[in-house]
PDB file of N, CA, C and O in Angstrom:
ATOM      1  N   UNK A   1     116.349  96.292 111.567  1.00  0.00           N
ATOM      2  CA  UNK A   1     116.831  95.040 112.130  1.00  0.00           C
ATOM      3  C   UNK A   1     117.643  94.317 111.053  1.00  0.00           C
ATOM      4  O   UNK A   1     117.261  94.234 109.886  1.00  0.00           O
ATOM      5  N   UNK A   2     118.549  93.905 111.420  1.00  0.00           N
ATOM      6  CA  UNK A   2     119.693  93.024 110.260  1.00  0.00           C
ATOM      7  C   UNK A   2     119.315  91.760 109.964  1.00  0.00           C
ATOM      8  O   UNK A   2     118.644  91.215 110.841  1.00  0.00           O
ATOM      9  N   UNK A   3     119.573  91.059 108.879  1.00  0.00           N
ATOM     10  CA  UNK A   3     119.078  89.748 108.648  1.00  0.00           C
ATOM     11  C   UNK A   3     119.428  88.794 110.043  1.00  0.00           C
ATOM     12  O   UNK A   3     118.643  88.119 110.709  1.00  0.00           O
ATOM     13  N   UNK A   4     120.379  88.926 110.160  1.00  0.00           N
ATOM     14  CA  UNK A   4     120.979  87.860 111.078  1.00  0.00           C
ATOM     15  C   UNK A   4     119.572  87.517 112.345  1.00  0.00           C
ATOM     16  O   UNK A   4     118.947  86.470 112.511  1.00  0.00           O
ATOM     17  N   UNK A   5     119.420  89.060 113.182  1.00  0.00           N
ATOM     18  CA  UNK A   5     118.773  89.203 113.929  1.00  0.00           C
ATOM     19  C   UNK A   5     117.693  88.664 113.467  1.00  0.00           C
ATOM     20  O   UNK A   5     117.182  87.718 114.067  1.00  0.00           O
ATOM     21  N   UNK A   6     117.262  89.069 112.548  1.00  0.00           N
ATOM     22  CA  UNK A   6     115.501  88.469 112.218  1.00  0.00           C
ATOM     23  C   UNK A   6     115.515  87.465 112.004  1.00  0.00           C
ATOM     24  O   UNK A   6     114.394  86.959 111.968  1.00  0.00           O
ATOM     25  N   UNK A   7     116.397  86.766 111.799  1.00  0.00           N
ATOM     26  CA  UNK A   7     116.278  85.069 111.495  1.00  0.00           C
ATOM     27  C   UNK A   7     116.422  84.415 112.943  1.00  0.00           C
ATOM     28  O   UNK A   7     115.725  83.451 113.258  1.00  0.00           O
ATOM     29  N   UNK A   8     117.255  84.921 113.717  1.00  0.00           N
ATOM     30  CA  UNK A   8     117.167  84.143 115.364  1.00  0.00           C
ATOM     31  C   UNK A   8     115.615  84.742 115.636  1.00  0.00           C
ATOM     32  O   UNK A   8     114.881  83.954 116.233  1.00  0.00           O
ATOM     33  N   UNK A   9     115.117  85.846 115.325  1.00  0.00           N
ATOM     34  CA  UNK A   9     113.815  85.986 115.799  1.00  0.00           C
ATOM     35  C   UNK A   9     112.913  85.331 115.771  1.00  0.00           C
ATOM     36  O   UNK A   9     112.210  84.937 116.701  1.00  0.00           O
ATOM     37  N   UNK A  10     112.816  85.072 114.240  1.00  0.00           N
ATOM     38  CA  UNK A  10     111.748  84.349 113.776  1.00  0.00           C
ATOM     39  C   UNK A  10     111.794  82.972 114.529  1.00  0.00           C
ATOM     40  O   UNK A  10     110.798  82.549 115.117  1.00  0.00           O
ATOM     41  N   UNK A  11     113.152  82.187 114.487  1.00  0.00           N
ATOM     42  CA  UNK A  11     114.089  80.958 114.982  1.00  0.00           C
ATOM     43  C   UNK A  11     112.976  80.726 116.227  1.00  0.00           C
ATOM     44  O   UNK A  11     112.132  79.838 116.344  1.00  0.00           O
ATOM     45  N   UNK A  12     113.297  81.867 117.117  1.00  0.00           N
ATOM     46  CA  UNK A  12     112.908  81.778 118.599  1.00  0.00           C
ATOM     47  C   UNK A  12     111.619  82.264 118.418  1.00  0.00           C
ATOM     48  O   UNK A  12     111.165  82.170 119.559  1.00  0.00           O
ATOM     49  N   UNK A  13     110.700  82.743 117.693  1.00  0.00           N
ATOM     50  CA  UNK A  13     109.390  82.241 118.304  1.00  0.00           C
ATOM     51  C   UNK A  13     109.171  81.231 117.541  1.00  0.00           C
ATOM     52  O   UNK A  13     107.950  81.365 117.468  1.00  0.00           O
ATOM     53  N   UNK A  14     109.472  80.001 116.691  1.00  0.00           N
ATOM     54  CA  UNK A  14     109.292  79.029 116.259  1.00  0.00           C
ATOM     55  C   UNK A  14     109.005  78.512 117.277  1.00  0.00           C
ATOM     56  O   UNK A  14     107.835  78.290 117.590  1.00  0.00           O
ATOM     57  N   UNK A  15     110.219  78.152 118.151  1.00  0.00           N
ATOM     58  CA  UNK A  15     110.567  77.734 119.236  1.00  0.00           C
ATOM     59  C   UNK A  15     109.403  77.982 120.527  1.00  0.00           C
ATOM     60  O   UNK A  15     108.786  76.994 120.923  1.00  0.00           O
ATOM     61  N   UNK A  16     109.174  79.149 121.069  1.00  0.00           N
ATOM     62  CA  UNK A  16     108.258  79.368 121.660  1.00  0.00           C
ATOM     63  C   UNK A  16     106.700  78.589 121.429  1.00  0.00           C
ATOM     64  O   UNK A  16     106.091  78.009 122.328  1.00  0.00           O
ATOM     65  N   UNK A  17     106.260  78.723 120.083  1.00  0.00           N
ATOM     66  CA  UNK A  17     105.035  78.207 119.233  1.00  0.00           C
ATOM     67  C   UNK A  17     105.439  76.155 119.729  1.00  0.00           C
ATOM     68  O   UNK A  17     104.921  75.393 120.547  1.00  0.00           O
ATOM     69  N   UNK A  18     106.183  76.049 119.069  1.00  0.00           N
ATOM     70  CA  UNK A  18     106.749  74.325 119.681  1.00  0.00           C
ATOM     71  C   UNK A  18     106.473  74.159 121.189  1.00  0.00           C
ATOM     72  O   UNK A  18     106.030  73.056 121.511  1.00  0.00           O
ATOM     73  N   UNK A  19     106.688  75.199 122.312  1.00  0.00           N
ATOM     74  CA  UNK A  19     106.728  74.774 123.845  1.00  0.00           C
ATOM     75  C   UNK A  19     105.111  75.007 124.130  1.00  0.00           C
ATOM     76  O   UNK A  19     104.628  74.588 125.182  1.00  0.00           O
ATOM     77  N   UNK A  20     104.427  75.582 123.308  1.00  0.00           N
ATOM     78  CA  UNK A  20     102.813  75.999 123.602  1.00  0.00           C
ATOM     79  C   UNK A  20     102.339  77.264 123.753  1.00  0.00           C
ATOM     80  O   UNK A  20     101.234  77.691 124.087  1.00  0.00           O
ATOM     81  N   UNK A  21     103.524  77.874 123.403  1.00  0.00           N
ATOM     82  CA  UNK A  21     103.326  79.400 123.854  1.00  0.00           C
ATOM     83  C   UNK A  21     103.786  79.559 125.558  1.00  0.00           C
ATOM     84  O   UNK A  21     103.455  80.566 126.184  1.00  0.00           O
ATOM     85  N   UNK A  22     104.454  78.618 126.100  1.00  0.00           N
ATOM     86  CA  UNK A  22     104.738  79.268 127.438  1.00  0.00           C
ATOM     87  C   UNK A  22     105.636  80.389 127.576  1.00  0.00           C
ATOM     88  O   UNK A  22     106.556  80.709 126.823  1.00  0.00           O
ATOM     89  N   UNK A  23     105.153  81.073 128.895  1.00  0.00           N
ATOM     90  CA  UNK A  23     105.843  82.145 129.013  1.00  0.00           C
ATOM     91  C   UNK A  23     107.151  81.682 129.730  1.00  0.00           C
ATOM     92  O   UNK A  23     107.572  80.533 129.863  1.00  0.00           O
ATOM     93  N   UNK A  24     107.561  82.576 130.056  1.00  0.00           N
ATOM     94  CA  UNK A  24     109.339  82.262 130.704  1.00  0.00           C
ATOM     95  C   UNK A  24     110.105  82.059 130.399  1.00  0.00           C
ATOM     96  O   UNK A  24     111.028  82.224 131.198  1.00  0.00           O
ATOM     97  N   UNK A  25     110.456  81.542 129.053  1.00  0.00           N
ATOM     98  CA  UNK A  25     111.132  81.180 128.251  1.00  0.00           C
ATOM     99  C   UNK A  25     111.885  81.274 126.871  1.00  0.00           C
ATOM    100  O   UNK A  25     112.246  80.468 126.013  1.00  0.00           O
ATOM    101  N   UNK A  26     111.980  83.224 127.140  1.00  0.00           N
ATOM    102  CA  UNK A  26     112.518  83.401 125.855  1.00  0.00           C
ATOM    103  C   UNK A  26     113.775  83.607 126.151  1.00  0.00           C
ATOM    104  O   UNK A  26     114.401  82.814 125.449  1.00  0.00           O
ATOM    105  N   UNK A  27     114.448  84.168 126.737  1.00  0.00           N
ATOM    106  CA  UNK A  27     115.935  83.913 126.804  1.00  0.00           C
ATOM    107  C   UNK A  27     116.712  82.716 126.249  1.00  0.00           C
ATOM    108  O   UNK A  27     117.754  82.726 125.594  1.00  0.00           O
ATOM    109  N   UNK A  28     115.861  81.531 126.722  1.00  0.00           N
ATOM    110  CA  UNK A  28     116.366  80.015 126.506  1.00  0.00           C
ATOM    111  C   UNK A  28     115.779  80.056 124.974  1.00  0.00           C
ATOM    112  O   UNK A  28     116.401  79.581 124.024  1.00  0.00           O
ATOM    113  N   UNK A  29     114.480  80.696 124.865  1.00  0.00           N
ATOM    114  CA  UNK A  29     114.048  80.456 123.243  1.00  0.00           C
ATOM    115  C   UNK A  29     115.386  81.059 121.970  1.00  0.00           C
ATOM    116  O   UNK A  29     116.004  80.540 121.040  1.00  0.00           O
ATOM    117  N   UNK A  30     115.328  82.353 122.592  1.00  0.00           N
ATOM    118  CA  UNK A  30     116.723  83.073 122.188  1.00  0.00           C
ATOM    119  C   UNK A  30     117.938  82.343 121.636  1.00  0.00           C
ATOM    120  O   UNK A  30     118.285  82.238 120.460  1.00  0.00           O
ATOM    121  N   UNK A  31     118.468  81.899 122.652  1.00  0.00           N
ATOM    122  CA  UNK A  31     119.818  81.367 123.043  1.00  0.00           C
ATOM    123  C   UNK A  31     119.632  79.981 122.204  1.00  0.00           C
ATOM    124  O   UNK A  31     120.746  79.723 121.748  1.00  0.00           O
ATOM    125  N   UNK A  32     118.799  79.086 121.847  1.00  0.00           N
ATOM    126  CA  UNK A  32     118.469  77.873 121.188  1.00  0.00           C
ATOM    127  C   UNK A  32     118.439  78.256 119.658  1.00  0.00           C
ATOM    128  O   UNK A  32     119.021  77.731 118.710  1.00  0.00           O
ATOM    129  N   UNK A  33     117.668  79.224 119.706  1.00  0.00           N
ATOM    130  CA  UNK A  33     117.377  80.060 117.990  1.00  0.00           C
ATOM    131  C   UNK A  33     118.931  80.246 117.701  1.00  0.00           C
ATOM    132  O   UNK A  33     119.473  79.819 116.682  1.00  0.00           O
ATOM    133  N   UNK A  34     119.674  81.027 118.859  1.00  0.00           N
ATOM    134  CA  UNK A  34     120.990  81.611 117.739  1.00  0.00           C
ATOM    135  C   UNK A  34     121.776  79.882 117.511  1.00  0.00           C
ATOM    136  O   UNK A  34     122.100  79.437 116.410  1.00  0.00           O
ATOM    137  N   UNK A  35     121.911  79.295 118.569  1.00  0.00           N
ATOM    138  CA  UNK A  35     122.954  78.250 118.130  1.00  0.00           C
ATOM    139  C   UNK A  35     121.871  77.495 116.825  1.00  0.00           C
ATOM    140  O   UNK A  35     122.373  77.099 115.773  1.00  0.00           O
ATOM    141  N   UNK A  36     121.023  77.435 116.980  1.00  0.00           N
ATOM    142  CA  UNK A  36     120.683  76.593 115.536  1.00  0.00           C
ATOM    143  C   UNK A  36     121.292  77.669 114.030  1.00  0.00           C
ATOM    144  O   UNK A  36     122.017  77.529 113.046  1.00  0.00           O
ATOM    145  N   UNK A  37     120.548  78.604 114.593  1.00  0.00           N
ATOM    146  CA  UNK A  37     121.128  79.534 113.084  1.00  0.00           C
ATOM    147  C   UNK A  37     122.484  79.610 112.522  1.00  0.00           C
ATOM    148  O   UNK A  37     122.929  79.390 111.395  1.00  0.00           O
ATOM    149  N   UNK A  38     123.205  80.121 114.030  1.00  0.00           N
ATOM    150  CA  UNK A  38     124.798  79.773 114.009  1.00  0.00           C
ATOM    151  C   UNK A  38     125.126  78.590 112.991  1.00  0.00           C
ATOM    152  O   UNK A  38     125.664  78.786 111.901  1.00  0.00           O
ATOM    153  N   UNK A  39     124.775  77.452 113.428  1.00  0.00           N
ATOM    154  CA  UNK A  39     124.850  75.991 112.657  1.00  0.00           C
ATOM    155  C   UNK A  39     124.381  75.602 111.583  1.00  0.00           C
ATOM    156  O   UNK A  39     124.785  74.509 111.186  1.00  0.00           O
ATOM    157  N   UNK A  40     123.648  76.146 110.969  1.00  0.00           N
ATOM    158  CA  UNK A  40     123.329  75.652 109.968  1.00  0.00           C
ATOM    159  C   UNK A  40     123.932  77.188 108.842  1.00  0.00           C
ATOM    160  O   UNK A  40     123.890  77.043 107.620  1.00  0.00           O
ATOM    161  N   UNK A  41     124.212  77.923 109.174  1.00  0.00           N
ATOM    162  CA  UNK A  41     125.051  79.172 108.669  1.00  0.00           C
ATOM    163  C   UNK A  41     126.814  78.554 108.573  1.00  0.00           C
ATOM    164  O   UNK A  41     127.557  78.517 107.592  1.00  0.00           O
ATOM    165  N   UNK A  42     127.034  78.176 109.823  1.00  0.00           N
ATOM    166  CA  UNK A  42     128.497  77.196 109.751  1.00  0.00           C
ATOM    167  C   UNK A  42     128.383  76.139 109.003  1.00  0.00           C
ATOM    168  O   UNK A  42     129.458  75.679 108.617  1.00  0.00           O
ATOM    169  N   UNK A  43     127.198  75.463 108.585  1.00  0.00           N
ATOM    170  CA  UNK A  43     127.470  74.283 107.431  1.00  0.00           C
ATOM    171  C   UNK A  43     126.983  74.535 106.168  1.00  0.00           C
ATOM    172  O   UNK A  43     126.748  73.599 105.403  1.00  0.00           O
ATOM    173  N   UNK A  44     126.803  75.667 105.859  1.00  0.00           N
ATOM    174  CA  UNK A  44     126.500  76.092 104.640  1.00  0.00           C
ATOM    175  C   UNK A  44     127.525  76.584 104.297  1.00  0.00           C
ATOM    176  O   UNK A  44     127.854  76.358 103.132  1.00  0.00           O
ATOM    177  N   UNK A  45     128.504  77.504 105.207  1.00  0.00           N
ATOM    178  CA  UNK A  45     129.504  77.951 104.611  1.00  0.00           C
ATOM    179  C   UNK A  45     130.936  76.545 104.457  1.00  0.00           C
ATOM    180  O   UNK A  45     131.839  76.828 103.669  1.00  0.00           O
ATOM    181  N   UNK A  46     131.000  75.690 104.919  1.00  0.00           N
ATOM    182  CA  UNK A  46     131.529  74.093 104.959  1.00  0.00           C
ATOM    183  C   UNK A  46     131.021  74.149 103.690  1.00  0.00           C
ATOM    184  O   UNK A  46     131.922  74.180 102.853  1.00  0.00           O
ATOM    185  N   UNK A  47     130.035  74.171 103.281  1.00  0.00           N
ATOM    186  CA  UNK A  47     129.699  73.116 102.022  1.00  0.00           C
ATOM    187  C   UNK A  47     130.022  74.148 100.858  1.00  0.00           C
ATOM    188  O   UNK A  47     130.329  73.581  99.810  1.00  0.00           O
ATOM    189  N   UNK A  48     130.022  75.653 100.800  1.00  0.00           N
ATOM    190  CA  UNK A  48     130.259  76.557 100.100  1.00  0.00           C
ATOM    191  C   UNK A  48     132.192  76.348  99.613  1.00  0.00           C
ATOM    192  O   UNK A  48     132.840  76.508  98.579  1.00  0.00           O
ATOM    193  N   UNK A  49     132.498  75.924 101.012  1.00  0.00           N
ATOM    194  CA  UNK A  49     134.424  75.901 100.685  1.00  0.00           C
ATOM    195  C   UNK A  49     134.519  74.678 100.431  1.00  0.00           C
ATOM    196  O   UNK A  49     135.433  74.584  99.612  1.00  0.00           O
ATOM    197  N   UNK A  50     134.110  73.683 100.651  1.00  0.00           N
ATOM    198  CA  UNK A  50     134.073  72.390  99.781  1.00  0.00           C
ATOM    199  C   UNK A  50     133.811  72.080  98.240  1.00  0.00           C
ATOM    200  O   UNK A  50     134.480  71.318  97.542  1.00  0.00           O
ATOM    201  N   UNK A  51     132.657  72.855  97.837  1.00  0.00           N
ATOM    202  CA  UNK A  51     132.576  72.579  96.719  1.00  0.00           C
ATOM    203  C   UNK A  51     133.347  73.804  95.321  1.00  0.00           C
ATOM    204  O   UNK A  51     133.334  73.816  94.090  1.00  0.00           O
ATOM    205  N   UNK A  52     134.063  74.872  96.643  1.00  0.00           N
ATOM    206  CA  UNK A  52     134.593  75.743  95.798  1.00  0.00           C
ATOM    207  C   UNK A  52     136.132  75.140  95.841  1.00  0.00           C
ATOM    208  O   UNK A  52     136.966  75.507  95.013  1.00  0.00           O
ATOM    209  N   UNK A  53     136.479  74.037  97.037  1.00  0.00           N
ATOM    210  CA  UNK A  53     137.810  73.323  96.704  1.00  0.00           C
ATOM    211  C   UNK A  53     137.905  72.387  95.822  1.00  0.00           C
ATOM    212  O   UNK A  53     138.970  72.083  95.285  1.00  0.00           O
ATOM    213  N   UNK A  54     136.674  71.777  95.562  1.00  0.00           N
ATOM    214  CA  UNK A  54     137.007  70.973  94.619  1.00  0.00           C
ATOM    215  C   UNK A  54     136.765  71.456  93.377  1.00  0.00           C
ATOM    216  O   UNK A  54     137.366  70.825  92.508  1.00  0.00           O
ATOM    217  N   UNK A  55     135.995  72.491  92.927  1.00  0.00           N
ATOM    218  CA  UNK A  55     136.044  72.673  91.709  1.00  0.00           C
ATOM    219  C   UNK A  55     137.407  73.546  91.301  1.00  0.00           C
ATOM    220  O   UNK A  55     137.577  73.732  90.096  1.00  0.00           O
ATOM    221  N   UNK A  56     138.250  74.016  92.099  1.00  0.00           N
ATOM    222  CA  UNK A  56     139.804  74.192  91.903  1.00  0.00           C
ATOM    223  C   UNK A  56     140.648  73.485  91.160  1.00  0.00           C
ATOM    224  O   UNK A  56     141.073  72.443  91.657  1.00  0.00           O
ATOM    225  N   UNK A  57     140.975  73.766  90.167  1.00  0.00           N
ATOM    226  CA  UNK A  57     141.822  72.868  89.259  1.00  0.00           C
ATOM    227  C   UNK A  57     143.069  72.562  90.121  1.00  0.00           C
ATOM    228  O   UNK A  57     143.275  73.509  90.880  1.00  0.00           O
ATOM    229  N   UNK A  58     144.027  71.506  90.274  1.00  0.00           N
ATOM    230  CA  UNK A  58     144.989  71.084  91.314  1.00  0.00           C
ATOM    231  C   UNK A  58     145.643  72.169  90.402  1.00  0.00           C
ATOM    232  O   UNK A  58     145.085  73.057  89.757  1.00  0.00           O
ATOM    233  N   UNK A  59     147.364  71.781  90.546  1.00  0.00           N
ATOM    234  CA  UNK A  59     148.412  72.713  89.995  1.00  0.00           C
ATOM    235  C   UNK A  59     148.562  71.444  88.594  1.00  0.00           C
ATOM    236  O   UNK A  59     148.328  71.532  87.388  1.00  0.00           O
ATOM    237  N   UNK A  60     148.903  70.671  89.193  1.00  0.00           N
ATOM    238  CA  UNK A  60     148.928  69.332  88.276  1.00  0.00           C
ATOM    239  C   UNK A  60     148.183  69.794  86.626  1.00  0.00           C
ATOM    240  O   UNK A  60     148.627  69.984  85.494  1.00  0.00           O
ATOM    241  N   UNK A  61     147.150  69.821  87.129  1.00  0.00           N
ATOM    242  CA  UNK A  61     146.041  69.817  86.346  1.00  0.00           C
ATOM    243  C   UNK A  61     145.991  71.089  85.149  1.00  0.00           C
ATOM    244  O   UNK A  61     145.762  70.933  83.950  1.00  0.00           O
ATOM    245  N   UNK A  62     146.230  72.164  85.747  1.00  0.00           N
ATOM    246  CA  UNK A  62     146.608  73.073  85.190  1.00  0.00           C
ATOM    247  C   UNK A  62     148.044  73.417  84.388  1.00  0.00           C
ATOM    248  O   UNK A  62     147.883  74.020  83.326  1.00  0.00           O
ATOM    249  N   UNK A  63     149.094  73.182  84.675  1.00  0.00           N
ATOM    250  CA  UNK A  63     150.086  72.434  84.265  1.00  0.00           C
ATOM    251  C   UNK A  63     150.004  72.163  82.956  1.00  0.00           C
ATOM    252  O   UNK A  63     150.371  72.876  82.022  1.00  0.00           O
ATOM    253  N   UNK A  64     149.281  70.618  82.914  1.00  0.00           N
ATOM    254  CA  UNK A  64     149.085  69.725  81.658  1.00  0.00           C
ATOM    255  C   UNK A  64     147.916  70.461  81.124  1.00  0.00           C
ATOM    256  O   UNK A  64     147.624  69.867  80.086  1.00  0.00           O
ATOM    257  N   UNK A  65     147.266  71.245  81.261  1.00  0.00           N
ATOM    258  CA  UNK A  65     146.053  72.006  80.193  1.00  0.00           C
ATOM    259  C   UNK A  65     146.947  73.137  79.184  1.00  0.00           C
ATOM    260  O   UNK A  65     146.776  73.383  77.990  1.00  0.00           O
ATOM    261  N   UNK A  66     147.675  73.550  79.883  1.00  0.00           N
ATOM    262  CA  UNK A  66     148.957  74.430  78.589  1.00  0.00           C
ATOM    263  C   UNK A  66     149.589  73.585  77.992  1.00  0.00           C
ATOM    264  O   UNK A  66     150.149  74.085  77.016  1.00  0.00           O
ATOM    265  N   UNK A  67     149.823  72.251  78.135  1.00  0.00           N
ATOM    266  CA  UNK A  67     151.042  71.598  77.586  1.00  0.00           C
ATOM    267  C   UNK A  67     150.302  71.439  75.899  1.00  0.00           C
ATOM    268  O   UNK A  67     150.948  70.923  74.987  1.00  0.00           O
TER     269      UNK A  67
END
């Protein structure tokens, strides 16, 4: 099983354990697990290109470090 997968797994019986253990409801448990994972995977990688843009020296900047 690939990481990805095992993390919506785990995700969705979190999820399940939260409703009481009812039955009927893993598809929706499923489908709730991936968009959270999705999201917080999409803002990690946001914060990964953010802090790798700013630690980018401008051109400017680089420029005046040879001068």
């Amino acid at each position: 099983m690939d990481m990805l997968h095992e993390r919506i797994a785990r995700k969705a019986y979190e999820l399940y354990e939260q409703r009481g253990w009812q039955h009927g409801h893993d598809v929706e448990n499923w489908l709730e697990a991936e968009r959270l994972i999705l999201a917080e995977m999409k803002a990690q990688i946001a914060k990964l290109t953010n802090t790798a843009r700013r630690n980018k020296p401008s051109p400017e900047r680089s420029s005046l470090k040879s001068i």
